[in-house]
C-alpha positions in Angstrom: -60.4 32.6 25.0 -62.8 30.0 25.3 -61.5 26.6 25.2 -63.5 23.4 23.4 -62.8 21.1 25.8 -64.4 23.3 28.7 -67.2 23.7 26.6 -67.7 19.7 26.2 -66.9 19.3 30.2 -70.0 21.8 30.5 -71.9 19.9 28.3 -71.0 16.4 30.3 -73.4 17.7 32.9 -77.0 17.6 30.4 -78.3 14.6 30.8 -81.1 13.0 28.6 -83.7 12.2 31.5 -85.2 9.2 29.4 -82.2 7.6 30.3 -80.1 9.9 33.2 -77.0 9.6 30.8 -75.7 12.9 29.4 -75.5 13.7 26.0 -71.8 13.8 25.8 -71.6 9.9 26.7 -74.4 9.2 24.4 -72.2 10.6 21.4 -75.0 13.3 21.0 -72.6 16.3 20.8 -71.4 16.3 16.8 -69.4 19.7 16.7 -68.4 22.9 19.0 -67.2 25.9 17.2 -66.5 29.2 19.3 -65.9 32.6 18.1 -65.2 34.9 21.0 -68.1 34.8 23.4 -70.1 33.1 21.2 -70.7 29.4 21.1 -72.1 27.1 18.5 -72.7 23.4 19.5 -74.3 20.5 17.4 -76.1 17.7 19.0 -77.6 15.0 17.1 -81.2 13.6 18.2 -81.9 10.1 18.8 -85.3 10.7 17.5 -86.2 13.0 14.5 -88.2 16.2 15.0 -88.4 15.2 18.5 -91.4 17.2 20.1 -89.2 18.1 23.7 -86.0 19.2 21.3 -86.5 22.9 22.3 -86.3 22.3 26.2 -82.9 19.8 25.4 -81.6 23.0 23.9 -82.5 25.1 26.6 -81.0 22.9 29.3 -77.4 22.8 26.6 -77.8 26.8 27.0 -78.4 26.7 30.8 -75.2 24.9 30.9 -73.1 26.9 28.8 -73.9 30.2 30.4 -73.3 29.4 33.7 -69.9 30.0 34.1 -70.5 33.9 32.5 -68.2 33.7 29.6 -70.2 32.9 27.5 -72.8 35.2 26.1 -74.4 33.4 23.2 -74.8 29.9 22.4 -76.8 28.7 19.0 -77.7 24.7 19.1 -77.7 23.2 16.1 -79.8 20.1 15.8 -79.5 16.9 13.3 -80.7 13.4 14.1 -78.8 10.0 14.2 -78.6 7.4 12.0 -80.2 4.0 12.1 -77.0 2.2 12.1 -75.8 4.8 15.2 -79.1 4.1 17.1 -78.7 0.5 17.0 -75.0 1.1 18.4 -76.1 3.1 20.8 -79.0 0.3 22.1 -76.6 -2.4 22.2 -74.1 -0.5 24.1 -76.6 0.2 26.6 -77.8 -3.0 26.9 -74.7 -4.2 27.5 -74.4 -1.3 30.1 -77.3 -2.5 31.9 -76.6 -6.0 32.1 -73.4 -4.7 34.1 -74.9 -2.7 36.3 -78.7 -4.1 37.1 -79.6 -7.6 39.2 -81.0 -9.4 35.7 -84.8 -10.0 35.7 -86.5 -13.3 35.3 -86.8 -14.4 31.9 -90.1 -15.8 30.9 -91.3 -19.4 31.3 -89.9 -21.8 29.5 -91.1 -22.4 26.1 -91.8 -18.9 25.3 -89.9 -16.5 23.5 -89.7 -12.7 24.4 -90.3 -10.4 21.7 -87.9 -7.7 20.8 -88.7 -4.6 20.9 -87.7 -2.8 17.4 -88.2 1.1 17.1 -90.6 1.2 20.3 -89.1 3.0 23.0 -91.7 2.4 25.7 -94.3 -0.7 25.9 -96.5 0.0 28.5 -99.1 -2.6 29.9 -102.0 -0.9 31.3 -103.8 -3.6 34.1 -106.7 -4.0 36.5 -107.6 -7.5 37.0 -110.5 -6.6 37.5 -113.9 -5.8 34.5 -115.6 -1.8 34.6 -113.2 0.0 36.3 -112.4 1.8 33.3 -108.8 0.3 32.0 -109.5 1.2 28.5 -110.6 4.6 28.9 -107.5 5.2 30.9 -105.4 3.7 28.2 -107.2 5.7 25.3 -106.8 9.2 27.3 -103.2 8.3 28.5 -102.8 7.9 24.6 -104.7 11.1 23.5 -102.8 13.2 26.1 -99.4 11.7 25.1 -100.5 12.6 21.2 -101.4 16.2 21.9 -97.9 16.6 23.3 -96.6 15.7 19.8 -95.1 12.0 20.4 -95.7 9.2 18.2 -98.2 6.5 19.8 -100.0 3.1 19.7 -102.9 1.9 21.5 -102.2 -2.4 21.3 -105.4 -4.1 22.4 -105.1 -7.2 24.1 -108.5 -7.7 26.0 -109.5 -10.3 22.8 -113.0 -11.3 23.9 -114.1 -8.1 24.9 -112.2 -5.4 22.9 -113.4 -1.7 23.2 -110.5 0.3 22.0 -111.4 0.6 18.3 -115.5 1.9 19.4 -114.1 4.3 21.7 -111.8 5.8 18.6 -114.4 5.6 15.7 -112.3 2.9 13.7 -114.3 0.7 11.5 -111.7 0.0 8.6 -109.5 -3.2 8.1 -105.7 -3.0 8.2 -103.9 -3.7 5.5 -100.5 -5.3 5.1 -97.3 -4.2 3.6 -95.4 -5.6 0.6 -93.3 -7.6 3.4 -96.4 -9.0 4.4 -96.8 -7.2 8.0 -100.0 -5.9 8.8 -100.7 -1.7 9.0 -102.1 -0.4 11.9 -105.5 1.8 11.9 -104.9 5.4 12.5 -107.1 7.8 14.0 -108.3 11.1 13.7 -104.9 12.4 15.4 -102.6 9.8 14.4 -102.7 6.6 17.3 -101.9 4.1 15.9 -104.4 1.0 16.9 -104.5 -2.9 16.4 -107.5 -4.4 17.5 -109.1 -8.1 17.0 -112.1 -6.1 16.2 -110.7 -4.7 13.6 -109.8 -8.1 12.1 -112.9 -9.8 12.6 -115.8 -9.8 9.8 -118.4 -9.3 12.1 -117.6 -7.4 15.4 -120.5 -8.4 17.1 -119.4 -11.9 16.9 -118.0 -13.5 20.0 -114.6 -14.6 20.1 -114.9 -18.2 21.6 -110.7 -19.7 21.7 -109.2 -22.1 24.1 -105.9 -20.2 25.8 -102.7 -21.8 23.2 -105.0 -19.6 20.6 -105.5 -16.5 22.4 -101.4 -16.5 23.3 -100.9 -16.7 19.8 -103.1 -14.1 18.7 -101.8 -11.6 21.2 -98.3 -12.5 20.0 -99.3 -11.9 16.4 -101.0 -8.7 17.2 -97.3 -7.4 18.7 -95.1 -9.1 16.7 -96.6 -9.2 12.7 -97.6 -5.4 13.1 -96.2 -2.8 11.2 -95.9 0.0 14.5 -92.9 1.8 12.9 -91.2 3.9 15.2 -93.2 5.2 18.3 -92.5 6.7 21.2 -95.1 4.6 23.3 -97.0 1.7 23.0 -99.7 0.8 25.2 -101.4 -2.3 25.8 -104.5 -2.7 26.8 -105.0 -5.8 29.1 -108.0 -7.9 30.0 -109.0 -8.3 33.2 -108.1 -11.5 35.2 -105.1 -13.5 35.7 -105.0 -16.2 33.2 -103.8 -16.9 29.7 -104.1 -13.6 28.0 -102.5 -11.1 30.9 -100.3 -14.0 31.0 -98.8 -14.0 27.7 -98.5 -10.2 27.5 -96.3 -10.5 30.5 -94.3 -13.0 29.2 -94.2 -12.2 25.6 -93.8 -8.2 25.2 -90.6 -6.7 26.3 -92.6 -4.5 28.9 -91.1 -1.5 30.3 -93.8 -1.1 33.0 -97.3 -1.4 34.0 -99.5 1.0 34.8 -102.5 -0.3 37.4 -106.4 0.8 37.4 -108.7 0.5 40.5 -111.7 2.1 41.7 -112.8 3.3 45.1 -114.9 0.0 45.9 -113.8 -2.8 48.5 -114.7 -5.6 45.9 -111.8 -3.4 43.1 -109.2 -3.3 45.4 -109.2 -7.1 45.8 -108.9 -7.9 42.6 -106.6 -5.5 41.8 -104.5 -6.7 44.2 -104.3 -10.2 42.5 -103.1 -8.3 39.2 -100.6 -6.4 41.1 -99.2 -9.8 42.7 -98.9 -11.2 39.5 -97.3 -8.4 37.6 -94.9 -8.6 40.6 -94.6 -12.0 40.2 -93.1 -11.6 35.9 -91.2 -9.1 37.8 -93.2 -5.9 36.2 -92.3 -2.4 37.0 -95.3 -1.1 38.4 -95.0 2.7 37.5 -98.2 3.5 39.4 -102.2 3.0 40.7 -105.0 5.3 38.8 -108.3 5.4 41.0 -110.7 5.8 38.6 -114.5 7.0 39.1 -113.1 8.0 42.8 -116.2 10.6 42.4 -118.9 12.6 40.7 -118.8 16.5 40.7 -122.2 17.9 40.8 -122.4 20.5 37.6 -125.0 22.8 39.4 -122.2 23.3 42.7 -119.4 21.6 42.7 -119.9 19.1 45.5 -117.8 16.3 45.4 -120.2 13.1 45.5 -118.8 9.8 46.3 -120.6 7.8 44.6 -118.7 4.9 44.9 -117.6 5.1 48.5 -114.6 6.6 50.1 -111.7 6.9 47.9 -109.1 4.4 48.6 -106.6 4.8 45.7 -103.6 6.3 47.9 -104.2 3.4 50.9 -104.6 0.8 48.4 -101.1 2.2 46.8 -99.1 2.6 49.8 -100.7 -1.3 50.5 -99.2 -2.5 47.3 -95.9 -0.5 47.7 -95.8 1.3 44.5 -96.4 5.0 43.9 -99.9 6.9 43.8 -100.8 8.9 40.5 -104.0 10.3 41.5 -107.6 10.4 40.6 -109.9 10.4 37.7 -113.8 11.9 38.0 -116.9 10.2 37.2 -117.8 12.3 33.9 -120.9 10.9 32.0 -119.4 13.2 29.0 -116.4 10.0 28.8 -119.5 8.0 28.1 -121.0 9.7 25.3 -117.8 10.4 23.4 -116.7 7.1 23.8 -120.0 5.9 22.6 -120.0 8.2 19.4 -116.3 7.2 19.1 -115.2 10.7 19.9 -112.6 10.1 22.5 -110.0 12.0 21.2 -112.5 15.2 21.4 -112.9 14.7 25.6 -109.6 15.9 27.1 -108.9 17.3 31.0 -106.5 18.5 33.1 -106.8 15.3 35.4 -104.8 13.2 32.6 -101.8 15.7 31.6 -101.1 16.1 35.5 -101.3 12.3 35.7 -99.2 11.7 32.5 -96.8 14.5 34.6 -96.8 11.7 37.2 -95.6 9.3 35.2 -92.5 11.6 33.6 -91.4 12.5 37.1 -92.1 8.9 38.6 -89.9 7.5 35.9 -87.2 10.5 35.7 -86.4 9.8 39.2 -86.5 6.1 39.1 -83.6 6.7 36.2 -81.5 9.3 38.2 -81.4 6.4 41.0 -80.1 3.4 38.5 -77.0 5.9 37.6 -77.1 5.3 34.0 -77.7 1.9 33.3 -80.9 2.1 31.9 -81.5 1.1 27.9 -83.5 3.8 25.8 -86.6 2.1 25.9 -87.0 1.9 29.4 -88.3 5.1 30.6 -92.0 6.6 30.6 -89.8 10.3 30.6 -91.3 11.4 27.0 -87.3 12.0 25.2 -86.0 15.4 25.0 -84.2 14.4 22.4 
């Protein structure tokens, strides 16, 4: 005879790798009922029709079967309440604050935003201009779209916004009953907030001493409508001053992701933005060389147009990890100019947006447990 409590010991062992906890400490597991070699367990998600939910019940069956007594096991699936989710943040919150050194606050005088239903705010940074930060954001969010998770593409760079030309958005955002404002969508369903989308003329320059631009960039983040999303990313402007600034200090950041390319003159700069993010105490989650090279289309040569790629020295410089390297493609300038972006896809980004799972998956393992559920790049499997 099977017993219940073996069966919940078993399931102690599947852990959510967003957050390295298992499922059984998380309160996921609602109800176990065996009939001979047969077992039926019900787990409740923390996110409704999540798009990994399959391989969480594949891991539960793993499990199960390991010990050989069992032959079948059905998983039931049913998601949690709002009230239950906001238990389980506080809770590990709390957790965290146990367990983890606590991270600099920001400066005095300004507030950090909370974070609501968005699970991971991710800053994407360069320091420097034309290494392609927005592309990398807008693919990162295309590739995190196809694999079914809800996203949001925030753009911060205010005086040189690109985000909503390189999706095709041209409409104004409206605002709810409540008065918050309605992100754009696009063709596949980002969500996008962009001061060019505000603005009556988008050709017009915007010309605003820094207190402005902080408050913009908090207004952006905090008076939008984002709903619940699995990501958001934020599009920085390059530099150091008041607008990378204030994102630092104002969003509730889970990481930042950092953009060179191969030149001497990049890695400089990029440096500076890597200090700095260091200095509001960051996560970096990893360096993307972009435009390390051109591969010819007649025979495949690899042409460094730029110089020697230096993405993997320049990362083991800086200390943080190496995600890899994009191609020069002159097709990423055409869509982007026709505000097709979402139509240009390649293998390059899924195996970077890999990267990031694993980079993030392992950093959780190593914090044994204390992590809150909006820390981790790991897309849920739950």
């Amino acid at each position: 005879m099977i017993d219940k409590q073996a069966v919940l010991e078993n399931l102690r062992g599947v852990l959510d790798p967003e957050i390295g906890i298992s499922i059984v400490d998380l309160n996921m597991v609602r109800d176990i009922t065996v009939d001979g070699d047969a077992v039926k367990v019900k787990i409740a998600l923390t996110v409704a029709h999540c798009p990994l939910a399959k391989t969480l019940q594949s891991d539960i069956e793993q499990a199960l079967k390991k010990s050989g007594e069992i032959r079948t096991v059905t998983v039931d699936t049913t998601s949690m309440s709002k009230s239950e989710l906001d238990d389980l943040r506080k809770r590990l919150e709390n957790r965290t604050r146990n367990t983890t050194e606590p991270r600099t606050g920001p400066a005095p005088g300004i507030e950090r935003l909370g974070k609501r239903d968005i699970r991971n705010i991710i800053a994407v940074v360069s320091g420097k201009g034309g290494v392609g930060k927005s592309f990398v954001t807008s693919m990162l969010a295309c590739e995190l779209r196809r694999q079914g998770y809800e996203v949001g593409v925030l753009d911060a760079d205010l005086t040189g916004p690109s985000i909503a030309k390189v999706f095709g958005l041209k409409g104004r955002p409206t605002k709810t009953s409540n008065g918050a404002i309605t992100p754009i969508r696009t063709q596949t369903g980002i969500k996008v907030m962009s001061i060019n989308l505000i603005l009556d003329d988008p050709e017009m320059p915007v010309i605003w001493r820094g207190p402005i631009v902080n408050s913009v960039i908090r207004q952006l983040y905090w008076e939008v409508d984002w709903g619940p999303l699995h990501y958001l990313l934020v599009d920085l402007p390059p530099g150091t001053s008041d607008a990378p600034l204030t994102v630092f200090q104002s969003l509730p950041l889970d990481g930042a992701i950092v953009v060179s390319s191969p030149q001497e003159l990049a890695s400089l700069i990029v440096t500076k933005a890597v200090n700095m993010a260091k200095k509001m105490n960051a996560e970096l989650l990893g360096l993307i060389e972009n435009m390390s090279y051109l591969q010819c289309p007649s025979c495949g040569e690899k042409l460094n147009v730029y110089g020697e790629t230096k993405g993997e020295k320049l990362a083991a410089t800086l200390g943080i990890p190496f995600l890899g390297t994009i191609p020069l493609d002159p097709v990423i300038a055409q869509k982007s100019d026709e505000g097709r972006i979402e139509d240009y896809s390649t293998d390059v980004l899924k195996t970077l947006t890999d990267k990031l799972r694993l980079r993030a998956s392992s950093q959780a393992q190593q914090l044994m447990q204390g992590l809150p559920i909006a820390w981790s790049v790991e897309p849920s499997k739950t």
